[in-house]
C-alpha positions as CSV (number, residue, x, y, z in Angstrom):
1,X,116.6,89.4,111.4
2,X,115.4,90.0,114.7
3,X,117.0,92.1,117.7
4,X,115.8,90.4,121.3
5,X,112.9,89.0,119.5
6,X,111.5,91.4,117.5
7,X,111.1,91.5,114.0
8,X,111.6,95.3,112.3
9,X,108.0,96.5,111.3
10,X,108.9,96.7,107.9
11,X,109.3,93.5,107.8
12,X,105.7,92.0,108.0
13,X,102.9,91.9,105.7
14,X,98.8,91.9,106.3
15,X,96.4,89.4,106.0
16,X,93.0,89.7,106.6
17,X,88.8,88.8,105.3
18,X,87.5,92.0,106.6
19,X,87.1,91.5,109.9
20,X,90.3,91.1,111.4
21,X,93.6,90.9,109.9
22,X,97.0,89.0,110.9
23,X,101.0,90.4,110.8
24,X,103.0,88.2,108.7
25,X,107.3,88.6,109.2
26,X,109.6,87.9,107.0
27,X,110.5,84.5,108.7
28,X,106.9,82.9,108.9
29,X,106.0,84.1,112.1
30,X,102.2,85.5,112.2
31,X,103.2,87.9,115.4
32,X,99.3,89.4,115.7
33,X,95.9,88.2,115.4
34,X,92.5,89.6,117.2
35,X,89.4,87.9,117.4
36,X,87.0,87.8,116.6
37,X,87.6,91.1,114.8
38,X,90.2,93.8,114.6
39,X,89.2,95.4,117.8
40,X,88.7,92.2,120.2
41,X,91.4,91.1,122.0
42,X,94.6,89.6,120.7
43,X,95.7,86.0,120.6
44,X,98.8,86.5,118.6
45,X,100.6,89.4,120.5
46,X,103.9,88.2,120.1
47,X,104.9,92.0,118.3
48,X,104.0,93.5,121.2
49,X,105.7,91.1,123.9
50,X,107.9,88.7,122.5
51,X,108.3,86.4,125.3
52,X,104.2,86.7,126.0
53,X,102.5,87.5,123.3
54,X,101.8,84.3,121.4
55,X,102.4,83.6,117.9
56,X,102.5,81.2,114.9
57,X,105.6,80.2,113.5
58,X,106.2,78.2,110.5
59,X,110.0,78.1,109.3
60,X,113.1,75.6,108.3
61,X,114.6,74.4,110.8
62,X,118.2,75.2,109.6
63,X,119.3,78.6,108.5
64,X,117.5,80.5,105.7
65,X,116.7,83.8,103.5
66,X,113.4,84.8,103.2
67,X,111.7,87.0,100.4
68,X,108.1,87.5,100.3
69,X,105.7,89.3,97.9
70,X,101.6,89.0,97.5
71,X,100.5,87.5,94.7
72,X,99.4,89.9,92.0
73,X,96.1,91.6,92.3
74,X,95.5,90.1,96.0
75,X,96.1,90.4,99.2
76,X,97.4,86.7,99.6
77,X,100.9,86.4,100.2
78,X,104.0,84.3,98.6
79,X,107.1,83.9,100.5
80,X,110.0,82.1,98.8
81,X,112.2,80.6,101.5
82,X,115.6,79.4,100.8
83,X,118.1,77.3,102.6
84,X,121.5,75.4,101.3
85,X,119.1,71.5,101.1
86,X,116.7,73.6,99.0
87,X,113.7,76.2,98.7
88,X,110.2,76.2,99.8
89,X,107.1,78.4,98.8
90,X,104.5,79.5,101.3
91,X,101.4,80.8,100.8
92,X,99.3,82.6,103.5
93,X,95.7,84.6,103.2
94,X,92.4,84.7,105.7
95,X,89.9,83.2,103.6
96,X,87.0,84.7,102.7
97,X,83.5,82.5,103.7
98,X,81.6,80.5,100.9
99,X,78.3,79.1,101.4
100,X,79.3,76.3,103.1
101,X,80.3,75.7,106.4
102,X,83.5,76.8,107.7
103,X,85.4,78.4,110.7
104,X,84.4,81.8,111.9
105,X,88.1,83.2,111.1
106,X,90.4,80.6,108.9
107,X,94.0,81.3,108.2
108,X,95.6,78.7,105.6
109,X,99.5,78.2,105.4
110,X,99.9,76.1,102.1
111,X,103.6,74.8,102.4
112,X,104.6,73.5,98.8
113,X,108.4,72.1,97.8
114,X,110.4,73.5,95.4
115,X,113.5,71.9,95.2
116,X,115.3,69.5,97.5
117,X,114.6,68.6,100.4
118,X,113.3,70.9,103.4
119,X,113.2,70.4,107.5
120,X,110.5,72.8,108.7
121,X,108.9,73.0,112.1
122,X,106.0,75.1,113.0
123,X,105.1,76.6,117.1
124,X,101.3,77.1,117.8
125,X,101.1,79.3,120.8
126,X,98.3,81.2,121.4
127,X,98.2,83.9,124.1
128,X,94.3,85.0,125.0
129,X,93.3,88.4,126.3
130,X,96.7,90.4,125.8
131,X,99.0,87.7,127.0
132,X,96.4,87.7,130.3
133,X,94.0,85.1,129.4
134,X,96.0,81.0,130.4
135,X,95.0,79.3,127.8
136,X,93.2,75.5,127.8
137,X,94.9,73.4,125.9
138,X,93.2,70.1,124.6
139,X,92.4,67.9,121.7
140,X,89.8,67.9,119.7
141,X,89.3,65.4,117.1
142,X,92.9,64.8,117.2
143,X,93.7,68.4,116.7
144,X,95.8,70.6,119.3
145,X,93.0,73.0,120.4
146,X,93.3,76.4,122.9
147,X,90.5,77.7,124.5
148,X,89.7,80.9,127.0
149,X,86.3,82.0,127.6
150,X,84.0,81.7,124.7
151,X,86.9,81.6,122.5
152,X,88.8,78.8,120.5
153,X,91.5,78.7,118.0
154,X,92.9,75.2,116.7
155,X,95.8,74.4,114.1
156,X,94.9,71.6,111.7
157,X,97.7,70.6,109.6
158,X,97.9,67.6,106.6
159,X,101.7,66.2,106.1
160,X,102.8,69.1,108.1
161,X,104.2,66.5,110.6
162,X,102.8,65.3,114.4
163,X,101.9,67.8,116.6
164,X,102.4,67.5,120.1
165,X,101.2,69.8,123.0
166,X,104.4,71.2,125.0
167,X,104.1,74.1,127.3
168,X,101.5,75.6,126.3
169,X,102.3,75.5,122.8
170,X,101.6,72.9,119.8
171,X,104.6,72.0,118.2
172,X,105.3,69.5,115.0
173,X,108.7,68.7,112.4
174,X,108.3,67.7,109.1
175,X,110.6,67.6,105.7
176,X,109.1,69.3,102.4
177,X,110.4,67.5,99.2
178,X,110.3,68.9,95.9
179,X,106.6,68.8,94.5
180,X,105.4,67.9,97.8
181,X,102.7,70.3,99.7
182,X,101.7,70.7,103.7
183,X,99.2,72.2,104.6
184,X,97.9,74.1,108.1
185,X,95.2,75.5,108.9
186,X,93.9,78.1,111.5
187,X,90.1,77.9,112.5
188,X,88.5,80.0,115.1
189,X,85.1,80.3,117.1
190,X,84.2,82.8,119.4
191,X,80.6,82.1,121.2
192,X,79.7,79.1,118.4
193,X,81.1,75.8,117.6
194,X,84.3,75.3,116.5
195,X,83.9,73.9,112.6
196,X,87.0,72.0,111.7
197,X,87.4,72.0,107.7
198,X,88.5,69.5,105.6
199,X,91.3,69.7,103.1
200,X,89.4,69.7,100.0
201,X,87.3,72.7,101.4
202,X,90.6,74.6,102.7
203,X,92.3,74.2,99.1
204,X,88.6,75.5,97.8
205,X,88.0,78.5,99.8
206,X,91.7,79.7,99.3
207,X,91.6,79.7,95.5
208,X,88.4,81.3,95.9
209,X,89.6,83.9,98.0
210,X,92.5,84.5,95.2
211,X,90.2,84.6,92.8
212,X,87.8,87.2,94.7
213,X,91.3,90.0,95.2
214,X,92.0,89.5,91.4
215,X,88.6,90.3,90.6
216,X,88.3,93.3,92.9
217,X,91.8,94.7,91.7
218,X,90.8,93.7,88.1
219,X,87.8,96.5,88.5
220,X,89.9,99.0,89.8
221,X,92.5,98.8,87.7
222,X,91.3,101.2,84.9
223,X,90.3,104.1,86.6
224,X,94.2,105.1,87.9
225,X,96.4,105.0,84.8
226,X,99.7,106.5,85.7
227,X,103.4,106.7,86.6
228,X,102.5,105.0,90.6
229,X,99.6,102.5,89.6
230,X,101.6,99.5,91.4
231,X,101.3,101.8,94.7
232,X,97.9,103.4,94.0
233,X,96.8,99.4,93.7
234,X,98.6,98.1,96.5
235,X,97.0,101.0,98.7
236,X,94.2,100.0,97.7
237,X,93.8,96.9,98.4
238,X,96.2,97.4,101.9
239,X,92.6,100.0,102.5
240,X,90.0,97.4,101.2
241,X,91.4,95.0,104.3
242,X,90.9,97.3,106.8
243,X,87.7,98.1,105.7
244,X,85.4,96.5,108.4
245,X,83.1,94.7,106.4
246,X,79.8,93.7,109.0
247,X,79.6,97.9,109.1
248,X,81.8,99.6,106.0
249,X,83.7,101.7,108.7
250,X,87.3,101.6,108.4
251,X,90.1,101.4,111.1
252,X,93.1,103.5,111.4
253,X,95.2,100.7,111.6
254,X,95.5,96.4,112.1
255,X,97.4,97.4,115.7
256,X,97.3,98.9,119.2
257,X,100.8,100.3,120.3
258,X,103.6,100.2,117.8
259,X,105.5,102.7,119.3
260,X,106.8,106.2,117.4
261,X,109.8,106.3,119.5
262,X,111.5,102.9,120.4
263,X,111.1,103.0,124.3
264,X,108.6,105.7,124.0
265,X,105.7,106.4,125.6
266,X,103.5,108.0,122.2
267,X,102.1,104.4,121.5
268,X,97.9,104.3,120.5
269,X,95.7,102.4,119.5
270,X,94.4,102.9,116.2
271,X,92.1,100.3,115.8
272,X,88.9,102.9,115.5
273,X,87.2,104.6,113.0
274,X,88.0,108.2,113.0
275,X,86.1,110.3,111.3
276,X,88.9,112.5,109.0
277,X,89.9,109.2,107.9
278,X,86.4,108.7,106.3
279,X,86.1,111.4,104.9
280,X,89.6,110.7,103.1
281,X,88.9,107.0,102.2
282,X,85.4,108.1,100.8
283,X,87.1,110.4,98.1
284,X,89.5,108.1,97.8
285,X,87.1,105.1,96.9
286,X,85.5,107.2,94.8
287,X,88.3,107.7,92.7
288,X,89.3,104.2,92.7
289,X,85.4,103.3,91.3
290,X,84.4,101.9,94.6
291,X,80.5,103.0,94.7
292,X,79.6,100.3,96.6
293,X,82.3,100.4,99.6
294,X,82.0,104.8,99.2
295,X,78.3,104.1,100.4
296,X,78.2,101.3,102.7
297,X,80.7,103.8,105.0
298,X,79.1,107.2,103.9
299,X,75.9,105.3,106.1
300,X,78.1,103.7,108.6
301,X,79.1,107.3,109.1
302,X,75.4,108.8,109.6
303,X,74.2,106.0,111.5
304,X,77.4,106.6,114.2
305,X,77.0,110.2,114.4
306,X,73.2,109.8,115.1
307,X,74.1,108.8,118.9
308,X,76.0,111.9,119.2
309,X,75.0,114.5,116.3
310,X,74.7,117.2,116.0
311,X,78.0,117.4,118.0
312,X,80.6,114.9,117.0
313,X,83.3,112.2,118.2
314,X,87.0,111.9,116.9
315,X,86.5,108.4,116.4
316,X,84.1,105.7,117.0
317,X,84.1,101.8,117.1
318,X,83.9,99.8,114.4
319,X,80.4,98.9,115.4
320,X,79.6,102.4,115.2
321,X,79.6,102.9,119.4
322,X,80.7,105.7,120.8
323,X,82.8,103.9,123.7
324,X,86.4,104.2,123.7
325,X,88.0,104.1,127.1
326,X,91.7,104.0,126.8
327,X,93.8,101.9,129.8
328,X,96.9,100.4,130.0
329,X,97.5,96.6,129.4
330,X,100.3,95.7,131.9
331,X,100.5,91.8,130.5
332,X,102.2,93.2,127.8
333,X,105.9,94.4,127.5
334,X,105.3,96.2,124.2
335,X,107.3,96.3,121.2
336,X,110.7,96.2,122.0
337,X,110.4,97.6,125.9
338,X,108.5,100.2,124.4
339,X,105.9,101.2,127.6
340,X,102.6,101.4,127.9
341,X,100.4,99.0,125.7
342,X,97.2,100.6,125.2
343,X,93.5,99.6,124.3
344,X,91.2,101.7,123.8
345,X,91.6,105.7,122.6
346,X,91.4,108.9,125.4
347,X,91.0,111.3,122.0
348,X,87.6,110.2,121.8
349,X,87.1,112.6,124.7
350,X,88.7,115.6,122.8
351,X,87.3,118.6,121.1
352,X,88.7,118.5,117.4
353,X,86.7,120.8,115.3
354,X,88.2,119.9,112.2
355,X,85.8,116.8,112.1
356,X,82.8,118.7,111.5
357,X,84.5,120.1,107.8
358,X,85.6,116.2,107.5
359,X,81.7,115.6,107.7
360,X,80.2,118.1,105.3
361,X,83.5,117.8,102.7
362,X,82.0,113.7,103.1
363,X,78.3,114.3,102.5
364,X,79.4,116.8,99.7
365,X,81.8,113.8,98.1
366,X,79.2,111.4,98.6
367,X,76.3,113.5,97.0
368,X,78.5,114.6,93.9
369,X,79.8,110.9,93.1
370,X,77.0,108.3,94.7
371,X,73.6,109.7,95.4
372,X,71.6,112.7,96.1
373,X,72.0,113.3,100.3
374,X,68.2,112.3,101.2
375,X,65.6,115.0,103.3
376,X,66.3,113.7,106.8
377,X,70.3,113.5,106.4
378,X,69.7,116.8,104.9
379,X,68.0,118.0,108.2
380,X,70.8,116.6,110.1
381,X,73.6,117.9,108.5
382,X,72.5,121.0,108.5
383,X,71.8,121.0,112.4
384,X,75.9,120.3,112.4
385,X,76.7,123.1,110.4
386,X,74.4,125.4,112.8
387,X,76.5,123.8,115.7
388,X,79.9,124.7,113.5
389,X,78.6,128.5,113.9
390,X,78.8,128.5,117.6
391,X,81.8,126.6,117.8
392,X,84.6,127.3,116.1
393,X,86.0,130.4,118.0
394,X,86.7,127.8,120.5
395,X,90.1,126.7,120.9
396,X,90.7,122.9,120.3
397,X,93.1,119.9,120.7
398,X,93.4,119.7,116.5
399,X,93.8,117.0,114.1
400,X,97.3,115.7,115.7
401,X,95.1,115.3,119.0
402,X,97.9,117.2,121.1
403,X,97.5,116.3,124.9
404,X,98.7,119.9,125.9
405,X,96.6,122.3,126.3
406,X,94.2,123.6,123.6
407,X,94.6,126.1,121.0
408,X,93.0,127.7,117.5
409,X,94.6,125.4,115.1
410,X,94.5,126.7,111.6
411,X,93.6,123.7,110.0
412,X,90.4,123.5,112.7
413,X,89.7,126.7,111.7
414,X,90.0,126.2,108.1
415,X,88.2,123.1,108.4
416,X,85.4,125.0,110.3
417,X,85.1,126.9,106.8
418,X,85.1,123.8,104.6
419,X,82.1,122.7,106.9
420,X,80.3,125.6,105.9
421,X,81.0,126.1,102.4
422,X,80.7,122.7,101.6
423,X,77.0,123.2,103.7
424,X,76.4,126.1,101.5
425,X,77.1,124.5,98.7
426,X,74.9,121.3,99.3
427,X,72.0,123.8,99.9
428,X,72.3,125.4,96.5
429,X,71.8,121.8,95.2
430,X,68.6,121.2,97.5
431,X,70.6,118.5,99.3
432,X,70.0,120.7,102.8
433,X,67.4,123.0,104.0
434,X,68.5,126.7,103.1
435,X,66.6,128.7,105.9
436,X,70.0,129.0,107.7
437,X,72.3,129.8,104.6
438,X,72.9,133.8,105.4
439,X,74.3,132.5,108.6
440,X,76.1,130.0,107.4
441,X,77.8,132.7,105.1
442,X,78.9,135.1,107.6
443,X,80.5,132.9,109.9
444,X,82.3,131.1,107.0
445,X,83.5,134.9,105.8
446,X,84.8,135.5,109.8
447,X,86.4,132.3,110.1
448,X,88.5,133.7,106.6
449,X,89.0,136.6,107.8
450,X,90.2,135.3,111.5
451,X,92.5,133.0,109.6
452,X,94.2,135.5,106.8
453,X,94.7,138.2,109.9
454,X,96.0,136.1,112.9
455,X,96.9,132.9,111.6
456,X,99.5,134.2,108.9
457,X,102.5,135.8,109.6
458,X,104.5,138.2,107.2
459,X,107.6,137.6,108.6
460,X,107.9,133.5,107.9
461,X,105.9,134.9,104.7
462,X,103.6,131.3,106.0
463,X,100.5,130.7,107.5
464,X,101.2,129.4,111.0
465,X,100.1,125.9,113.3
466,X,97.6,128.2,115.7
467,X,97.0,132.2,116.1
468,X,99.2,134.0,117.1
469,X,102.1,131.6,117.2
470,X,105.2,131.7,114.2
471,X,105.4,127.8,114.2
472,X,104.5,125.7,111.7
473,X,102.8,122.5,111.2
474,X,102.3,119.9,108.3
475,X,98.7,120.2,108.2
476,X,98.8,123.3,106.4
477,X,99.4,121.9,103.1
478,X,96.3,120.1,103.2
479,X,94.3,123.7,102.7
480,X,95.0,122.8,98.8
481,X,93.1,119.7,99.2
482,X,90.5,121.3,100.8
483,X,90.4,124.2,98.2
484,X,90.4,126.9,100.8
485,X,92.2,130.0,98.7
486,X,94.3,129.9,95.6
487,X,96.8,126.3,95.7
488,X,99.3,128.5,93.3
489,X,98.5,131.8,95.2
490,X,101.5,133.9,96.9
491,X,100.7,132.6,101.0
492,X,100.1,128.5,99.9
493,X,103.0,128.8,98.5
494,X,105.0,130.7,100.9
495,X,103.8,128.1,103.1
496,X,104.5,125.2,101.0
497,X,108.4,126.5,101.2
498,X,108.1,127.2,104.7
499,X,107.3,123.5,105.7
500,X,109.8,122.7,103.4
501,X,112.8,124.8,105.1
502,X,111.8,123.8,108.6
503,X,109.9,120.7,108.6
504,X,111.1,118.5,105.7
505,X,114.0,116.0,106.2
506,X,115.4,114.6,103.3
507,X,112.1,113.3,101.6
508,X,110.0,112.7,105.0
509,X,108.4,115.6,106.8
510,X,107.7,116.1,110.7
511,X,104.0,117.1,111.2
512,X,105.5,119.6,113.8
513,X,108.2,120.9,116.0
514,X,107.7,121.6,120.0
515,X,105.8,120.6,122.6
516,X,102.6,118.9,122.3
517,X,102.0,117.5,126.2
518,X,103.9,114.4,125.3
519,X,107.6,112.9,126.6
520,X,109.9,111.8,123.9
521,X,110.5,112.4,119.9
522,X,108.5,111.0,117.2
523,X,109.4,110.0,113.7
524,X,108.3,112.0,110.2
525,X,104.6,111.2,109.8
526,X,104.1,109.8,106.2
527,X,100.9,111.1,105.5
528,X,103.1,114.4,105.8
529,X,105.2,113.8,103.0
530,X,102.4,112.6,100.5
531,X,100.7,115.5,101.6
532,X,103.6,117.5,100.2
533,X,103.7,116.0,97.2
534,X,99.5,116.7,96.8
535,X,100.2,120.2,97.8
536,X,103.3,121.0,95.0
537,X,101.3,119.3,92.3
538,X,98.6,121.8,92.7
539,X,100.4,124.8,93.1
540,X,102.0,123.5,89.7
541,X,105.0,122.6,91.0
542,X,105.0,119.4,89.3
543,X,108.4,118.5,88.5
544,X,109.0,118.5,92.2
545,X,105.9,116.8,93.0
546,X,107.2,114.0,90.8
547,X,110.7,113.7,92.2
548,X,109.2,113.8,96.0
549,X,106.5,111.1,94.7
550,X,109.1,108.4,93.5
551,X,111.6,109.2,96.3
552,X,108.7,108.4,98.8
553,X,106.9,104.9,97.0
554,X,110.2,103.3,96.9
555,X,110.2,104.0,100.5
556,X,107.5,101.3,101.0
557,X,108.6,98.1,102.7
558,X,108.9,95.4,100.5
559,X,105.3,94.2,100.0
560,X,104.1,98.0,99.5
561,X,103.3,98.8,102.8
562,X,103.6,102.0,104.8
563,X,103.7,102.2,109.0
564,X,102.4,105.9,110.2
565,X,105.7,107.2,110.6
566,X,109.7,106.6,109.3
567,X,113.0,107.6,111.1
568,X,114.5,109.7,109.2
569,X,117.8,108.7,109.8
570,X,117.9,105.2,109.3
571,X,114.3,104.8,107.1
572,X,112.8,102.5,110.1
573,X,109.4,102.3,110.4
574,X,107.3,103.6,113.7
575,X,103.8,103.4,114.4
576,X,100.7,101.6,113.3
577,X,101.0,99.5,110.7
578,X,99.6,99.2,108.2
579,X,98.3,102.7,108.5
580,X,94.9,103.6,106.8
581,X,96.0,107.6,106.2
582,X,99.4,107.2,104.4
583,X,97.9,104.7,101.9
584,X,95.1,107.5,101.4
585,X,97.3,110.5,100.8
586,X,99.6,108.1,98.5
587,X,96.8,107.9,96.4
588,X,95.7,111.5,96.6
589,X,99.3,112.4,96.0
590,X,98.8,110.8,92.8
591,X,95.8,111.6,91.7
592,X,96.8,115.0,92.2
593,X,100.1,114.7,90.2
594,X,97.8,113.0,87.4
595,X,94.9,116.1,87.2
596,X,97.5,118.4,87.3
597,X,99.5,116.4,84.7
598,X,96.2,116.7,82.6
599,X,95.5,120.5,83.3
600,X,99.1,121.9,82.0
């Protein structure tokens, strides 16, 4: 159900080929699209302005239910509608390309009967630019047809009904019998020509693109055997989707905006590689058996860093540039009044010095499970680890990318050290040059010693969020993960139990309390709670590791899918969606459980 037009986030599903992706609610509406890629500007927007945004809506036109699910092994979805004349299936995907000619982006909405007789209506209304751009609408071989710049976007349909243009929007009627099947068909072109596909090609390239998830999921399917394999799979292939394929590097998230406080101003755009979430989705993939996707980002990420290295950006674009201006969209009304819609991302500006351990833990990852680091990576990443030894006594913005002012984070600090041993470690193996290892070793010794004498304190019996503060923050459990001191020792645990007195709610946890420079509240960050779970399993707290996992994967929508963050008071979803980081540390969480599991 919607409330003034919007649908809840939990309620869509993702689409996608790689390149871009589309949001998919639980009554047919596809409320986003970019083109040509996840980064361009939108043409469905209608999740962000309801009125403005543009969408695609395919429903009956008389009351219904709705349940939706994708079909096994794929990222292709199923939606069984019912109404009181009878029920209707719908299929939607983004195909993948086949050697043949085709549309530069194709979305297919297969429409098939299953019992009586259905009235169903579809709305084509495309919105260019962020609801800026008018569009042109035409014909073009008989097919409604919008235009704006050097971008088009047309709805083909077979017994889907007769479309008519009507401000500014396509529009058509048609009743779905039992065994009957319409079809549409969304085909884009941005600076080529427009390729309108025939039916027999649509119906080919969709069961091939069906074909292509199974097989993907069918090779990843035996290396994670345990309790959480439906939600290790589903993140999975949720990760594979918003893996930009023309480069390997992965966004953050499919959107710009979704807010984490309904009429909030905390609303980014994620749609940028950042560089922590490589280095998470490269272990991850490498877990999950996925040499060739580990490798094609492990170079995305050298070849981005090159324009800046040896210091490095938070994020970068998908294209690997370094350009990420963040402005306000005033076209836009933003989800549910929620105020401004941004494009673009002003932490690319920031210093966050836990990105230079992110780099080294990667190259470390990559060298252990894909391929010796060659000699001129070598030479480079040992430039950055020189550069970690004059930085990190520098206060920083941190991983949560706080507008306030700076601070010494622990986690920077401790992610200055994992830059350095992990450095250290990939000399010892002849991966880097070791001329500048008895450096590298003192500084990673002081940065310990800075963290176990000003960022504990004995009286929370904790390590803290910065020195010389008492608070705490969720990124502390990940020092576990990143094997800095003992996981089962006396101060991870005391920590562990700290950020579970103060910053766990029910089974969510807030990343932090207090100011950060920002207006507003914000919901529990997801990531924090499967970082929890990760954290308990190895301090051998299994048991409650377990407990905390189920609680949390039957917290999923109902496709499988996790936003950034939840409120926890009513379990809505805030944020991005679907976002790249929780579907990683699900899939840490149960790794962990599973190696510990296998240790005890």
């Amino acid at each position: 159900m919607r409330v003034d037009g919007y649908a809840e986030i939990r309620d869509y599903a993702i689409i996608g080929d790689g390149r871009t992706a589309a949001l998919v609610a639980h009554d047919g509406a596809i409320d986003w699209l970019c083109l040509p890629n996840f980064d361009s500007p939108s043409v469905f927007a209608a999740i962000l302005d309801a009125e403005r945004g543009g969408a695609l809506a395919l429903q009956p036109a008389i009351p219904f239910d709705t349940s939706h699910h994708y079909l096994p092994g794929t990222n292709v979805l199923e939606t069984i509608v019912t109404t009181d004349r009878g029920s209707v299936r719908i299929i939607d995907a983004m195909t993948l390309p086949d050697q043949y000619l085709g549309p530069m982006r194709e979305i297919v909405r297969s429409v098939e009967g299953l019992s009586g007789a259905v009235p169903m209506r579809w709305r084509f209304a495309p919105r260019f630019k962020y609801g800026a751009g008018e569009p042109r609408c035409e014909w073009r071989a008989n097919v409604p047809t919008a235009t704006y710049g050097s971008t088009a976007i047309a709805v083909r349909s077979w017994d889907a009904g007769t479309p008519a243009w009507r401000r500014g929007a396509a529009e058509a009627e048609f009743e779905i019998r039992q065994g009957a099947r319409a079809l549409l068909v969304v085909a884009t072109a941005h600076a080529e020509p427009l390729v309108l596909p025939g039916r027999a090609a649509v119906e080919r390239r969709l069961e091939q693109t069906i074909r292509f998830w199974q097989g993907w999921t069918a090779e990843r399917e035996r290396e994670y055997e345990g309790p959480w394999r439906d939600a290790v799979l589903r993140s999975a292939l949720a990760l594979k989707l918003l893996i930009f394929a023309p480069s390997g590097a992965t966004t953050a998230a499919a959107t710009t905006s979704l807010p984490e406080e309904i009429g909030g101003v905390r609303n980014w755009d994620y749609r940028f590689c950042w560089i922590r979430d490589s280095n998470f989705l490269i272990d991850a993939l490498l877990r999950l058996g996925c040499r060739q996707e580990a490798q094609s980002l492990f170079w995305w990420f050298m070849q981005a860093t090159a324009l800046t290295e040896p210091r490095l950006q938070v994020l970068y674009r998908l294209d690997g540039g370094p350009e990420a201006p963040e402005r306000e969209v005033q076209t836009l009304s933003g989800y549910r009044g929620s105020r401004p819609v941004r494009v673009g991302n002003g932490a690319v500006d920031q210093l966050q010095l836990d990105i230079y351990g992110d780099l080294l833990e990667t190259a470390w990852l990559y060298g252990r499970g894909v391929q010796t680091i060659d000699h001129d990576t070598g030479i480079v990443l040992a430039r950055v680890a020189d550069l970690v030894c004059d930085l990190w006594r520098r206060p920083d913005y941190g991983i949560w990318e706080v507008r306030s002012a700076p601070q010494h984070f622990t986690h920077s600090k401790v992610m200055c050290w994992v830059a350095l041993d992990r450095a250290i470690r990939l000399a010892e193996e002849q991966d880097l040059p070791s001329r500048h290892v008895a450096r590298w070793k003192r500084e990673a010794a002081a940065i310990q010693e800075f963290v176990e004498t000003r960022c504990w304190s004995e009286r929370r019996g904790s390590y803290t969020r910065a020195a010389g503060t008492e608070d705490l923050d969720a990124s502390l459990l990940m020092l576990s993960t990143v094997q800095y001191g003992d996981s089962a020792g006396r101060r991870m645990q005391g920590t562990i139990d700290a950020i579970m007195r103060e910053l766990r709610h029910g089974p969510f946890v807030y990343r932090y309390l207090g100011d950060d420079g920002l207006p507003g509240s914000e919901g529990c960050f997801l990531n924090c709670s499967f970082w929890l779970v990760s954290a308990l399993a190895r301090g051998r707290r299994l048991n409650e590791a377990s407990d905390l996992m189920n609680d949390l994967v039957g917290r999923a929508n109902d496709v499988g899918l996790y936003a950034e963050q939840v409120d926890p008071a009513n379990g809505a979803f805030l944020g991005n969606f679907p976002q790249a980081l929780v579907h990683l540390s699900l899939i840490d969480a149960a790794v962990a459980i599973r190696d510990a599991a296998a240790r005890s």
